[in-house]
BAZASE-754597 format. One line per 3 residues: number of its first residue (from 1); for each residue x, y, z of C-alpha. Coordinates in steps of 0.02 Angstrom, whole numbers, plus 50000, padded with zeros to 5 digits. Each point is the difference from the previous one (the first is absolute). Layout:
N
NUM> X/Y/Z  ...
***
This chain:
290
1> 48998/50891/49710  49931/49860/50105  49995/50032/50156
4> 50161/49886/50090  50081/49991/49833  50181/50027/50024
7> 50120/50105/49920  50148/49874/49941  50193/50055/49925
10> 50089/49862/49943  50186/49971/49975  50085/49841/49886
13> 50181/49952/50039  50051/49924/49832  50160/49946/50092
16> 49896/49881/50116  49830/49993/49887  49923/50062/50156
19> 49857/50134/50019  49991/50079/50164  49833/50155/50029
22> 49952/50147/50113  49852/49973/50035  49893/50153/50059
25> 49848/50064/50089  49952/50121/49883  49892/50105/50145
28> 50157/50023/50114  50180/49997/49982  50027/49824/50065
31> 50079/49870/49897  50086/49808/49999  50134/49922/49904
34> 49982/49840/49960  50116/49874/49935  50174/50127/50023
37> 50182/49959/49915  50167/50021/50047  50120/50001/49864
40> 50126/49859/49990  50149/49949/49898  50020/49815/50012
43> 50174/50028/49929  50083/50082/50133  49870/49993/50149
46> 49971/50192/50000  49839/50086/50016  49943/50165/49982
49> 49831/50089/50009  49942/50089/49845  49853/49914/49977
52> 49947/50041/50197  50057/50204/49973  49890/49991/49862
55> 49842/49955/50095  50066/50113/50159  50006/50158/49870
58> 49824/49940/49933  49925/50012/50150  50091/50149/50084
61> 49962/50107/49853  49838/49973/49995  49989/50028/50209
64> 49939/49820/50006  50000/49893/50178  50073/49843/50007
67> 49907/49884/50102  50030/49829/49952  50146/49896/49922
70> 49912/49837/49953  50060/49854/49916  49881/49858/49918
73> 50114/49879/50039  50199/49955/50032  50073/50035/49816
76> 50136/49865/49928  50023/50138/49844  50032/50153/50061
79> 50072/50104/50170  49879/50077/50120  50037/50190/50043
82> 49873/49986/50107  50099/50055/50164  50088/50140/49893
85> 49824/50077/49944  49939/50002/50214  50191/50057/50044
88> 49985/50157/49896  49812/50042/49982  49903/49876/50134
91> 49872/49885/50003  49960/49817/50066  50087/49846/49907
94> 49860/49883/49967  49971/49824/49931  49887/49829/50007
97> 50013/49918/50165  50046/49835/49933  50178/50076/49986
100> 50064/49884/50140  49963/49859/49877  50120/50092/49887
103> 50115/50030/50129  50015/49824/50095  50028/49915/49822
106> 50152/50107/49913  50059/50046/50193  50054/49833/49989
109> 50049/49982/49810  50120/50171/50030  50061/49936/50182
112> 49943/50154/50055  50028/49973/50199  49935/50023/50174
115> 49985/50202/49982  49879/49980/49850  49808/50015/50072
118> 49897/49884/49895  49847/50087/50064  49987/50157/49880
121> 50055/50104/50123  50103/50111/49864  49843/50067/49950
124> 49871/50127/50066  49856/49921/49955  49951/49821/49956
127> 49845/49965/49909  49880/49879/49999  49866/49924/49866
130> 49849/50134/50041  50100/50129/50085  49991/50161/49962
133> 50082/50187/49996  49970/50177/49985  50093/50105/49878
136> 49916/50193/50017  49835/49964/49960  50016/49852/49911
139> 49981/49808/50075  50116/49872/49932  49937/49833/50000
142> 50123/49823/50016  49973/49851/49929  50131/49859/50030
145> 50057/49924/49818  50097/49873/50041  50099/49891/49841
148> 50157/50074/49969  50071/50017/50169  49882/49989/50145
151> 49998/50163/50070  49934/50079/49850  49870/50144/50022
154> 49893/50095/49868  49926/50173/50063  49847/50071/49942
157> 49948/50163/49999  49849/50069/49914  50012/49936/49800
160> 50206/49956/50030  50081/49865/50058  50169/49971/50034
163> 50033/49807/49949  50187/49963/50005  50056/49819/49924
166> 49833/49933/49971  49960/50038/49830  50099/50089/49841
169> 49910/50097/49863  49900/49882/49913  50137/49969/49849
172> 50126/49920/50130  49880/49909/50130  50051/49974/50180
175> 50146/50005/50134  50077/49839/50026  49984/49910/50164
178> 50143/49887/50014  50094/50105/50149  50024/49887/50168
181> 49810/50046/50092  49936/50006/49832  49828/49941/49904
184> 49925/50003/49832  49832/49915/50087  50032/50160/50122
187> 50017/50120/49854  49838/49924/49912  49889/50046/50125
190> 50085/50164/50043  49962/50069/49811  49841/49914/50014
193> 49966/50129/50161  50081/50138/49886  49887/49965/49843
196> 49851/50015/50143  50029/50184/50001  49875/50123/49871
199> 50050/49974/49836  50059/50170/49979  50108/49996/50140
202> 50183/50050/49946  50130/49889/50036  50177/50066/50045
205> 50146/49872/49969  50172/49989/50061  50088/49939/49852
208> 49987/49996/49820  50127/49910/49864  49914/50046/49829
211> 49921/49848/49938  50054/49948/49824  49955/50120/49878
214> 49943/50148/50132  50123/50133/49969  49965/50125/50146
217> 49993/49940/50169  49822/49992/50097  49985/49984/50203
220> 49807/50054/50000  49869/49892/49951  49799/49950/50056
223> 49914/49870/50090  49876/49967/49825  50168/50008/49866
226> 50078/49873/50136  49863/49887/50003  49955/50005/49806
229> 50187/50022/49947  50122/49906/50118  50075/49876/49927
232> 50040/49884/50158  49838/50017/50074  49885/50085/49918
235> 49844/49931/49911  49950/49914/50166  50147/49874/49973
238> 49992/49879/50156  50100/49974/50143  50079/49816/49937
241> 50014/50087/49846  50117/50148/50053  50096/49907/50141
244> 50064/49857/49882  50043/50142/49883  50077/50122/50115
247> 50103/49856/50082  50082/49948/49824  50029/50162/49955
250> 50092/50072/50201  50115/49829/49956  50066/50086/49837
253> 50032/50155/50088  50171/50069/50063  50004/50082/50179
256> 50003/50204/49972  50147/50075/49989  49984/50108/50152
259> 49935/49883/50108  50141/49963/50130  50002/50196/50052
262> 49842/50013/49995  49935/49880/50123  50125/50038/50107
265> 49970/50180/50012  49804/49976/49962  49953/49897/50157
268> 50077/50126/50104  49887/50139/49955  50152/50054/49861
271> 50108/50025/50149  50168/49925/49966  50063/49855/50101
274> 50118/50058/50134  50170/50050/49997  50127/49863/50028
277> 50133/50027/50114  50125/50103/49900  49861/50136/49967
280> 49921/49939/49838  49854/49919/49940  50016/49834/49907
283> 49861/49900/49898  50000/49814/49994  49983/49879/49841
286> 49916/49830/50052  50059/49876/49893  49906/49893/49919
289> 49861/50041/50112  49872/50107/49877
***
């Protein structure tokens, strides 16, 4: 094994398309989660936390230490558990410091009010481009990939990294960066920083939606199949040459279908907004606003 390679357990929500990982110091018992879900039914507003007690039995079985809950950037797809995961078993709630960014623009599209800090203050830890953390004996490095929304972070550790929306396996391309504080001119350069990385460096995604005619779904991929292989920006296609293209193609695209609860929910570290005054918690729809 190299030495700072990681030991890495993935999990895919099929519900949500979403991966989420453990990611482990394989000389200690310490170990992160990045990129959590909280089950949601859209339906009839109801959540519930399999997917989270599956991770929490993961790790307690195996005597693991949960040190970090880290997010690579404010989802509009799926829930956060992340507040769940530290309520039950610990660790710090992390993400990129540009979060205020995230925070001052759809604080205002959800009316959110005076008692909503647009500083990041819902989180442990904010993280900037450079930064870096300890998990056991291994150093996780940040790099700020910004495109997609502006707080988004990749982490690096040893021969991982941890990309979020940036790119998809090379079949389906790249996120979309359309969202209000979004950039495809952003989200060029960030995969240009990611394609920087050794060529054998694996590259952990946090969605996949099976290309046409890819049968199984994929959520792991490298930094030489991206480059060869994607088909939005690989073959050292240029920066006019993706941003016209990504730009047509955001227009064409409908807003996800869980993105209203999760914003909402997201920007507050997946804390829910607070209780109105009969007791219960309410989430708003902006109209004609997204």
């Amino acid at each position: 094994m190299v030495i700072g390679t990681p030991e890495v357990h993935s999990y895919f929500d099929e519900n949500t398309n979403a991966a989420c990982y453990i990611l482990k110091d394989p000389a200690s018992k310490s170990c992160a989660v990045i990129d959590s879900i909280l089950d949601f039914d859209m339906a009839s507003g109801s959540t519930h936390t399999a997917h989270a007690d599956m991770l929490i039995r993961e790790i307690k079985s195996n005597g693991w230490r949960l040190e970090w809950v880290i997010e690579t950037h404010v989802h509009a797809d799926h829930l956060s558990a992340a507040p769940y995961l530290a309520d039950q078993i610990g660790g710090k709630i992390a993400i990129g410091s540009n979060i205020e960014s995230v925070q001052k623009v759809f604080g205002k599209i959800f009316n959110a009010g005076t008692e909503f800090q647009m500083n990041g203050s819902q989180f442990d830890r904010l993280f900037k481009d450079g930064d870096s953390f300890k998990l056991g004996g291994l150093t996780v490095d940040v790099m700020h990939t910004p495109g997609h929304t502006p707080a988004c972070v990749t982490y690096v550790v040893g021969n991982a990294a941890f990309i979020g929306d940036t790119l998809f396996m090379p079949d389906f391309g790249t996120a979309r960066a359309d969202f209000p504080g979004g950039s495809a001119k952003d989200l060029y350069y960030s995969i240009q920083r990611i394609l920087a990385l050794p060529n054998e460096t694996r590259l952990f995604l946090c969605h996949d939606y099976k290309a046409p005619g890819r049968d199984e779904y994929c959520w792991e991929t490298t930094v030489a199949e991206e480059k060869e292989n994607n088909i939005h920006v690989g073959g050292g296609k240029s920066e006019e040459e993706f941003v016209a293209f990504r730009t047509a193609r955001d227009a064409q695209l409908p807003m996800p279908k869980l993105i209203i609860p999760s914003i909402q929910i997201n920007m507050r570290a997946g804390q829910m907004p607070p209780p109105e005054p009969d007791g219960n918690v309410y989430l708003k729809v902006p109209i004609n606003k997204l």
